[in-house]
N, CA, C and O atoms as a Tinker XYZ file with bonds, in Angstrom:
   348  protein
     1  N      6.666000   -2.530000   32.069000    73     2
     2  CA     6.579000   -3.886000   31.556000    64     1     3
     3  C      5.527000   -4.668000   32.344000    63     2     4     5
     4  O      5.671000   -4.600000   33.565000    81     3
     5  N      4.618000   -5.310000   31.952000    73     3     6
     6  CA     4.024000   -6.269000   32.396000    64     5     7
     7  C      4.329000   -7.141000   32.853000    63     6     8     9
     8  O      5.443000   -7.551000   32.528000    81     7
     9  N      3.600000   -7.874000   33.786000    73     7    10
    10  CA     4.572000   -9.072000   35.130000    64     9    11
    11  C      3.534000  -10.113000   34.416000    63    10    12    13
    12  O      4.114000  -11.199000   34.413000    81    11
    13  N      2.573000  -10.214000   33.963000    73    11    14
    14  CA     1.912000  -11.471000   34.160000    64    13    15
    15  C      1.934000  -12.044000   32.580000    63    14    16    17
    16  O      1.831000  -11.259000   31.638000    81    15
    17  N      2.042000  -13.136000   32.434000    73    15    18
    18  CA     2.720000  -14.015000   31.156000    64    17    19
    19  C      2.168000  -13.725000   30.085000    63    18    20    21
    20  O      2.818000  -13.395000   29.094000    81    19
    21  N      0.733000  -13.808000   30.111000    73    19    22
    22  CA     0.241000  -13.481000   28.740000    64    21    23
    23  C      0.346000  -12.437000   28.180000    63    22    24    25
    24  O      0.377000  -12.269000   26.961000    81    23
    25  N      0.457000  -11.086000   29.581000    73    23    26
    26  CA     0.735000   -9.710000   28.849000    64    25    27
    27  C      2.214000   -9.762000   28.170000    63    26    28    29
    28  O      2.349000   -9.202000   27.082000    81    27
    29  N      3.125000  -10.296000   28.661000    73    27    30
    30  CA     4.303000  -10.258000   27.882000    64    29    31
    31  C      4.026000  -10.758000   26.586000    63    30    32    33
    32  O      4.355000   -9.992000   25.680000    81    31
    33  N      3.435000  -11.995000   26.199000    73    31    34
    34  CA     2.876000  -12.518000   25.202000    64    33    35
    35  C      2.453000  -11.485000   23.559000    63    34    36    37
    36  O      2.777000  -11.357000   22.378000    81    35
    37  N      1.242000  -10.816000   24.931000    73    35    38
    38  CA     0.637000   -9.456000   24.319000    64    37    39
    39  C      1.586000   -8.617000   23.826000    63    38    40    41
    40  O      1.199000   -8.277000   22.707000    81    39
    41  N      2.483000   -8.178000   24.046000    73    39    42
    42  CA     3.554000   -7.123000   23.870000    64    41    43
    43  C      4.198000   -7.410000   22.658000    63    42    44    45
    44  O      4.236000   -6.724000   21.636000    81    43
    45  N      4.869000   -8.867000   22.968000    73    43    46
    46  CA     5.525000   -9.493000   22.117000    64    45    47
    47  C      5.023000   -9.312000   20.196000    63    46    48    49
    48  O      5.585000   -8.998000   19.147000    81    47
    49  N      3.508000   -9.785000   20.698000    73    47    50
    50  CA     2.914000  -10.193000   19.492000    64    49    51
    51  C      2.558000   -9.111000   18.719000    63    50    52    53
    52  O      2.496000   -9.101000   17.489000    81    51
    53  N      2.189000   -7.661000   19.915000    73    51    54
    54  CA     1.603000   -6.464000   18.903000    64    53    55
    55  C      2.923000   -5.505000   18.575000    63    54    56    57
    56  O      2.879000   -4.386000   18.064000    81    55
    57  N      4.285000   -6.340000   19.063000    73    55    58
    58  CA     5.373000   -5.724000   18.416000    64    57    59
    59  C      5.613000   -6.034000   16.756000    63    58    60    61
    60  O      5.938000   -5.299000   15.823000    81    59
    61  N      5.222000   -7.806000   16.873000    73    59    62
    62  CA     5.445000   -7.924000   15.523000    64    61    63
    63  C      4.783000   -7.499000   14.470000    63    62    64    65
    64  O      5.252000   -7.274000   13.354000    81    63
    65  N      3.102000   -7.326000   15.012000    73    63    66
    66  CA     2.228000   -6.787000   14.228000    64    65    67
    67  C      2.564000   -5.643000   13.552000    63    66    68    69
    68  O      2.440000   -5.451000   12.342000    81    67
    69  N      3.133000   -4.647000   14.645000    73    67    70
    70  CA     3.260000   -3.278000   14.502000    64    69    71
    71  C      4.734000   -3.496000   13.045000    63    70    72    73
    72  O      4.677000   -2.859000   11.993000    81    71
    73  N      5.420000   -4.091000   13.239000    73    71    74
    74  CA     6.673000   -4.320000   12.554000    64    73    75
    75  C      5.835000   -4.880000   10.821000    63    74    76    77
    76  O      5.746000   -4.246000    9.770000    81    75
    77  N      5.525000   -5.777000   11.046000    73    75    78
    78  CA     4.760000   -6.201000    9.582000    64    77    79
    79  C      3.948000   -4.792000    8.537000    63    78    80    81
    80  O      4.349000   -4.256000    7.504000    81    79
    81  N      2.772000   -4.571000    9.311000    73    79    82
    82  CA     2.249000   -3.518000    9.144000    64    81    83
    83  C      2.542000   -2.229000    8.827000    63    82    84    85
    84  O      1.799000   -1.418000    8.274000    81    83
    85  N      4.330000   -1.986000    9.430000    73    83    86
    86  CA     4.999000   -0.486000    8.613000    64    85    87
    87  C      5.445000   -0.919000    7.562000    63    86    88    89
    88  O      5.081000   -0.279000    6.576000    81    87
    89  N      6.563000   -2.363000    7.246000    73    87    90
    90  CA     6.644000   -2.616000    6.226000    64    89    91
    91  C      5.634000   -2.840000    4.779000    63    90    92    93
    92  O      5.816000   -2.655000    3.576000    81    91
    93  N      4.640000   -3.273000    5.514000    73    91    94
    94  CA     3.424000   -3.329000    4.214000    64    93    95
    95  C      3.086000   -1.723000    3.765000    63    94    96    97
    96  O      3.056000   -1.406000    2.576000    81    95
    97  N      2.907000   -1.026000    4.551000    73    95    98
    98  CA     2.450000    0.429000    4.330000    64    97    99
    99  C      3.933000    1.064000    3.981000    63    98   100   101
   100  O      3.888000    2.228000    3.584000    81    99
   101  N      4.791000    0.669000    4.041000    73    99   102
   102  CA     5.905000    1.191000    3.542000    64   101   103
   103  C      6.186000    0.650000    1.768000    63   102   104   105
   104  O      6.542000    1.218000    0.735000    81   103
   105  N      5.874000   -0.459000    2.073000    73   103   106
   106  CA     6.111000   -0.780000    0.183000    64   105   107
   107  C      4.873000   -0.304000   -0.555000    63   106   108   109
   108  O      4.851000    0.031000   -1.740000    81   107
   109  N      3.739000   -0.315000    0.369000    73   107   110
   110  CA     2.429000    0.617000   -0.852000    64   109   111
   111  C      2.810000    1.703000   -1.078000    63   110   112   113
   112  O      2.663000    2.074000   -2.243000    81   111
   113  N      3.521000    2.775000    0.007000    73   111   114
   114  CA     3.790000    4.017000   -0.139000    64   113   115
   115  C      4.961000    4.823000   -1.529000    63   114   116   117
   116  O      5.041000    5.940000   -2.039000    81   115
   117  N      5.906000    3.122000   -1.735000    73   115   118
   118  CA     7.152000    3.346000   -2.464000    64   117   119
   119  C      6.868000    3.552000   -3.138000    63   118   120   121
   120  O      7.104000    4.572000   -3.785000    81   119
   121  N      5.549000    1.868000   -3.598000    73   119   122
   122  CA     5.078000    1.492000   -5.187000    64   121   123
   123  C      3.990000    2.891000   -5.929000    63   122   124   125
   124  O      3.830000    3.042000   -7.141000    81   123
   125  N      3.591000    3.453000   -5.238000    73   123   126
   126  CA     2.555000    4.364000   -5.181000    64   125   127
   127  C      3.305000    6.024000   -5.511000    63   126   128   129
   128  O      2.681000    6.919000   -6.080000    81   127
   129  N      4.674000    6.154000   -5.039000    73   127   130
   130  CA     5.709000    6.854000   -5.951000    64   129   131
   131  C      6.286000    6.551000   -7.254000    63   130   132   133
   132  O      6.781000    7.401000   -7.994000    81   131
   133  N      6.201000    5.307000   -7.504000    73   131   134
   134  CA     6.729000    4.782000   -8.494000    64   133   135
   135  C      5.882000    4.820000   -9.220000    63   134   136   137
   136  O      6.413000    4.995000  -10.316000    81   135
   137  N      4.262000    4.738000   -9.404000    73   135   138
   138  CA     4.032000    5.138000  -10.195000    64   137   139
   139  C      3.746000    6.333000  -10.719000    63   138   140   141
   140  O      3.794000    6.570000  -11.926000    81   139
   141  N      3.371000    7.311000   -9.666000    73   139   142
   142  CA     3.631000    8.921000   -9.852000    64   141   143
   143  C      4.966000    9.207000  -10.563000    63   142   144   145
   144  O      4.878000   10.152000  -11.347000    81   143
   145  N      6.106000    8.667000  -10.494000    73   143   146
   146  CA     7.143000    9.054000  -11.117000    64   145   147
   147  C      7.115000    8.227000  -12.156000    63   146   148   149
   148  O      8.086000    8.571000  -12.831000    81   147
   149  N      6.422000    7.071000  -12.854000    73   147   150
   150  CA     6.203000    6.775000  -13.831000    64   149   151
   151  C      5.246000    7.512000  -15.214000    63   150   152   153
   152  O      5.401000    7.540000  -16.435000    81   151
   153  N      4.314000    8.004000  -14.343000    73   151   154
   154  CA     3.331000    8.995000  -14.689000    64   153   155
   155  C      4.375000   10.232000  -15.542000    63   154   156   157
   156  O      4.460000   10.499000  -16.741000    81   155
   157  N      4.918000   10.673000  -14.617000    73   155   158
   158  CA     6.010000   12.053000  -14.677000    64   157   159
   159  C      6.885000   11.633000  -16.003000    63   158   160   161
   160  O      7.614000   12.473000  -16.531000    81   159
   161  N      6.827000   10.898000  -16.287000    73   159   162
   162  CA     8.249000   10.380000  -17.440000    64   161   163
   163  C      7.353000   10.415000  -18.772000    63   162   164   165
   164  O      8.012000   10.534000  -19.805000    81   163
   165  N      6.002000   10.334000  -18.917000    73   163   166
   166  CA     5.317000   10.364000  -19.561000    64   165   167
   167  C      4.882000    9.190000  -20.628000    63   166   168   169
   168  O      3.984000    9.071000  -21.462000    81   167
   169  N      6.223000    8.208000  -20.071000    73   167   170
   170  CA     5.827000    7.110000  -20.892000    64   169   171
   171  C      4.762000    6.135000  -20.571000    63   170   172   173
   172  O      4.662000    5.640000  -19.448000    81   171
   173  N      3.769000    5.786000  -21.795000    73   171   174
   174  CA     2.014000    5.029000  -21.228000    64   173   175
   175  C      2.624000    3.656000  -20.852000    63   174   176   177
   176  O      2.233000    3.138000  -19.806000    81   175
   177  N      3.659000    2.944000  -21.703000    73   175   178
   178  CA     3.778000    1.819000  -21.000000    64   177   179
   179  C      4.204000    1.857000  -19.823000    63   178   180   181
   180  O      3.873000    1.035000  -18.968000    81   179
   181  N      4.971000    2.792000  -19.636000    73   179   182
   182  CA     5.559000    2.252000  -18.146000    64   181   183
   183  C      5.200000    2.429000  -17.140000    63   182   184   185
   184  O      5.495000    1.956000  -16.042000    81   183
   185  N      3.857000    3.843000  -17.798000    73   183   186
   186  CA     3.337000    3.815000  -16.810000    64   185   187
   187  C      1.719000    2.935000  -16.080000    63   186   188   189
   188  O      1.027000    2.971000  -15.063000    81   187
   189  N      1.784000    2.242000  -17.360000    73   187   190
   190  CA     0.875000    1.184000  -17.108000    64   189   191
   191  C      1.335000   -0.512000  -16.646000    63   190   192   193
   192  O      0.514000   -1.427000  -16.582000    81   191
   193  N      2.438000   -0.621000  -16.431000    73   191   194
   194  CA     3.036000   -1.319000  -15.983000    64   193   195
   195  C      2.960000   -0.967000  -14.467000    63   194   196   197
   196  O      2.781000   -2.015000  -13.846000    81   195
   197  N      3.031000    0.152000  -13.603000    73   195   198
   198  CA     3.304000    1.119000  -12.691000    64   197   199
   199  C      2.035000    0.675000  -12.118000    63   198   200   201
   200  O      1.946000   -0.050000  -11.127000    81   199
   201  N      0.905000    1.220000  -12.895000    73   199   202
   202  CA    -0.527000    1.263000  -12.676000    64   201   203
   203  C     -0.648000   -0.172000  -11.967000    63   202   204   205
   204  O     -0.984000   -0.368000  -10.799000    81   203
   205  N     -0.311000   -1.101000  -12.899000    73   203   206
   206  CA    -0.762000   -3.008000  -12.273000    64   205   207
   207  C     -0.433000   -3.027000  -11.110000    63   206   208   209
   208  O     -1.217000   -3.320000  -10.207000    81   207
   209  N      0.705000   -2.738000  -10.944000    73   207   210
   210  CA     1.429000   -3.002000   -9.553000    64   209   211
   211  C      1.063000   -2.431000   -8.264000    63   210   212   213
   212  O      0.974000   -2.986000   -7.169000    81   211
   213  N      0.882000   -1.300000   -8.576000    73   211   214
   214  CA     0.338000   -0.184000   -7.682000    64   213   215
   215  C     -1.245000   -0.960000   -7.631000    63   214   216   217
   216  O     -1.008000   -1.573000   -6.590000    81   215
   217  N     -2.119000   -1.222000   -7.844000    73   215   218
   218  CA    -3.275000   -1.834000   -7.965000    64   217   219
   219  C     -2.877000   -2.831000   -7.225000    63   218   220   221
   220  O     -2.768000   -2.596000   -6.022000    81   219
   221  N     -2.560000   -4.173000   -7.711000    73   219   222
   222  CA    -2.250000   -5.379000   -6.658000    64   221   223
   223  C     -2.018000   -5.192000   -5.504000    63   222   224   225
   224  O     -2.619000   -5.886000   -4.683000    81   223
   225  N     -0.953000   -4.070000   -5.000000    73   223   226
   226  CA    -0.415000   -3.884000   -4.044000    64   225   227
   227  C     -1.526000   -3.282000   -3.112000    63   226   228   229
   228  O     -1.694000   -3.673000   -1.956000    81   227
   229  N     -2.459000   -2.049000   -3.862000    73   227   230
   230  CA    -3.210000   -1.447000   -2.950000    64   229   231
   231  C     -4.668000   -2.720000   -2.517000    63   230   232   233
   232  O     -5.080000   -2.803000   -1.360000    81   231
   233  N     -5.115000   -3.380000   -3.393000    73   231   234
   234  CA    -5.822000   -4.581000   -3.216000    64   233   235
   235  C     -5.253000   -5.547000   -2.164000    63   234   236   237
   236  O     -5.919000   -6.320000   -1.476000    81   235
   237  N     -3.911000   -5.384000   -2.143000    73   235   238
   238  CA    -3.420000   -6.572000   -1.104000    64   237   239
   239  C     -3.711000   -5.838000    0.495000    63   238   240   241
   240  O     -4.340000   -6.444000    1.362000    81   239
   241  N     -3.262000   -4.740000    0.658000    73   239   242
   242  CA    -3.554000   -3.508000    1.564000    64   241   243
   243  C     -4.498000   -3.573000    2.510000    63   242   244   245
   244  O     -4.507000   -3.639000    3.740000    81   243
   245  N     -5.517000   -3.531000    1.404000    73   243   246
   246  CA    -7.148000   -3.738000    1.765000    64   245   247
   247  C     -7.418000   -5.089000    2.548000    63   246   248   249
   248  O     -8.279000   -5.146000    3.426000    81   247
   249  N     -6.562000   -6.283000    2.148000    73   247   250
   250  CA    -6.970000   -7.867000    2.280000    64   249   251
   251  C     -6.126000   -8.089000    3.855000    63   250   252   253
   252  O     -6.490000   -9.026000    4.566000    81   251
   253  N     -5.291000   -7.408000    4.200000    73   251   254
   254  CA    -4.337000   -7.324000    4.974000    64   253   255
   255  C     -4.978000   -6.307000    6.389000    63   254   256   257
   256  O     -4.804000   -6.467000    7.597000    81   255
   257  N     -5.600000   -5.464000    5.789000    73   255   258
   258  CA    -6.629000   -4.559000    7.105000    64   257   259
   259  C     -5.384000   -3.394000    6.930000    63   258   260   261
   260  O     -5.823000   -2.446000    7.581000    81   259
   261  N     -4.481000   -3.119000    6.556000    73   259   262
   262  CA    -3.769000   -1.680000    6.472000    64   261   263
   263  C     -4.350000   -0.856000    5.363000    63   262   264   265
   264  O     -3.437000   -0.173000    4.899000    81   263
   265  N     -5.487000   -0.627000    4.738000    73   263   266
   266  CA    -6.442000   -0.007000    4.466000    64   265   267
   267  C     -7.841000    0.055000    4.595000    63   266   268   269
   268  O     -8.172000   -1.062000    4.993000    81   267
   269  N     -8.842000    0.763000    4.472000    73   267   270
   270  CA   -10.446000    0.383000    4.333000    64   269   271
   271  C    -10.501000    0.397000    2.983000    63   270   272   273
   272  O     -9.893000    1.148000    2.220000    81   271
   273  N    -11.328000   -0.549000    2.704000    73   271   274
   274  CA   -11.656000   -0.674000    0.665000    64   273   275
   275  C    -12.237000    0.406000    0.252000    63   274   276   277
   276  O    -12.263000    0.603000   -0.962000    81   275
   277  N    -12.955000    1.544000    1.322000    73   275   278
   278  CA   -12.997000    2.761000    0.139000    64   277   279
   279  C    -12.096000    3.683000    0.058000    63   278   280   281
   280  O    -12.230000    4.580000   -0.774000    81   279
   281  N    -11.055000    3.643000    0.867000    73   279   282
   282  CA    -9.978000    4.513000    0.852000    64   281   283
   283  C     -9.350000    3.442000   -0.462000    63   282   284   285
   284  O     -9.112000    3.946000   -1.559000    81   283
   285  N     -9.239000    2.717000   -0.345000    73   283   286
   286  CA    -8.387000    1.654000   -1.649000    64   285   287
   287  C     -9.337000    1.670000   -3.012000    63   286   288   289
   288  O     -8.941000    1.153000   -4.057000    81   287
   289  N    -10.402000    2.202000   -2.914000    73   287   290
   290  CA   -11.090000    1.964000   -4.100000    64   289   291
   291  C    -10.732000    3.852000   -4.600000    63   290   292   293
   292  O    -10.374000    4.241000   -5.712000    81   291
   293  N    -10.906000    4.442000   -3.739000    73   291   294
   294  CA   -10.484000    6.041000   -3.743000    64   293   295
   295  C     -9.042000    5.919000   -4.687000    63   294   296   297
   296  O     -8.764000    6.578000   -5.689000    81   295
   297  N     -8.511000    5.220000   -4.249000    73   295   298
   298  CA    -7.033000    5.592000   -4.878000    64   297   299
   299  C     -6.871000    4.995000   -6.024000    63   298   300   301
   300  O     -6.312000    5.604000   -6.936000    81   299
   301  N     -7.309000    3.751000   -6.191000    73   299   302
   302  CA    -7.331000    3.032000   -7.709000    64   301   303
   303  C     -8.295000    3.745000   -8.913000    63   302   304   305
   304  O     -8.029000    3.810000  -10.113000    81   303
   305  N     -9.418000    4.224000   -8.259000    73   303   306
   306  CA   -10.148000    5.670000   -9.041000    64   305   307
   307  C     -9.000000    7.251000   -9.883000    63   306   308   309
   308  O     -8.955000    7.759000  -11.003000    81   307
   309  N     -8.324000    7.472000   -8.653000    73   307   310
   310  CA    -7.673000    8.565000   -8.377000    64   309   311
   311  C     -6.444000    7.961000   -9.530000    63   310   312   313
   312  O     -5.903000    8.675000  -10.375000    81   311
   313  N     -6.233000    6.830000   -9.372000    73   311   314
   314  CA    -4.895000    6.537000  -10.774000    64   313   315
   315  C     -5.251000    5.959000  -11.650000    63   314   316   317
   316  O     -4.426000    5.539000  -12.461000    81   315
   317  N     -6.563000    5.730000  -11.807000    73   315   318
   318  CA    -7.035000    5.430000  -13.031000    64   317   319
   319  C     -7.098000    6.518000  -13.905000    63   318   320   321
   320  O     -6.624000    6.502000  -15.041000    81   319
   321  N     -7.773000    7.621000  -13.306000    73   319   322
   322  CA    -7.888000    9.026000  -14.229000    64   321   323
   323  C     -6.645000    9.638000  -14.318000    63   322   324   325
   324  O     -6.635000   10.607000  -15.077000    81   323
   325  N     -5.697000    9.397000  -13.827000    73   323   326
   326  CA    -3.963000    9.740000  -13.672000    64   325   327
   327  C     -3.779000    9.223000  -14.926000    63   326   328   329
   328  O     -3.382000    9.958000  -15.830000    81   327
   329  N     -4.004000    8.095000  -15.107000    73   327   330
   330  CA    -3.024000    7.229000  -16.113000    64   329   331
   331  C     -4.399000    7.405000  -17.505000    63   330   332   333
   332  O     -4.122000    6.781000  -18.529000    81   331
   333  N     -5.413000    7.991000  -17.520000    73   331   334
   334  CA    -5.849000    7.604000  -18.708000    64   333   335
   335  C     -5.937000    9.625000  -19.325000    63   334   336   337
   336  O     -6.446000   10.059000  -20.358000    81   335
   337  N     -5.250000   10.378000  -18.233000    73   335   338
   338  CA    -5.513000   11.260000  -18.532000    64   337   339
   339  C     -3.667000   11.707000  -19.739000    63   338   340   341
   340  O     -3.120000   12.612000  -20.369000    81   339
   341  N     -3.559000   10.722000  -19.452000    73   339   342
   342  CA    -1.970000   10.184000  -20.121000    64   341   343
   343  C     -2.058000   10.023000  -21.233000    63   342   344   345
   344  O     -1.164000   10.431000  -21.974000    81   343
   345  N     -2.987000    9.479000  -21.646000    73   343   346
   346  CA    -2.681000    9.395000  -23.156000    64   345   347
   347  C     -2.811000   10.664000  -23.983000    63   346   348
   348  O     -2.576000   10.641000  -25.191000    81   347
């Protein structure tokens, strides 16, 4: 543990970071099943419903710094041809 104030500070703060940051990468990871298993059901609406969400979410990702925008542009590519290879 650190003795001097601000490092406690420090600790404190990159605990919460660390805490925010699994949860965000934890709900892209869910939404990002959900639509793979939307995909899987074969239905286009739902799975274009799937698609929006999964999009916003990975866009928010990017805005947030728990992705780089070409890894986020990679994946919105990658389920675009998912979902249009659907019809």
């Amino acid at each position: 543990m650190p003795n001097i104030k601000s490092s406690k500070k420090d600790v404190i703060s990159s605990k919460i970071a660390y805490e925010k940051n699994k949860a965000n990468k934890s709900e892209l990871k869910t939404m990002l099943k959900k639509y793979e298993a939307a995909l899987e059901t074969g239905d286009k609406a739902v799975a274009e419903v799937a698609y929006k969400n999964a999009v916003v979410l990975v866009d928010k990702a990017v805005q947030k710094g728990i992705l780089h925008k070409n890894n986020a542009s990679r994946k919105k590519s990658a389920m675009t041809l998912k979902l249009n290879k659907l019809a």
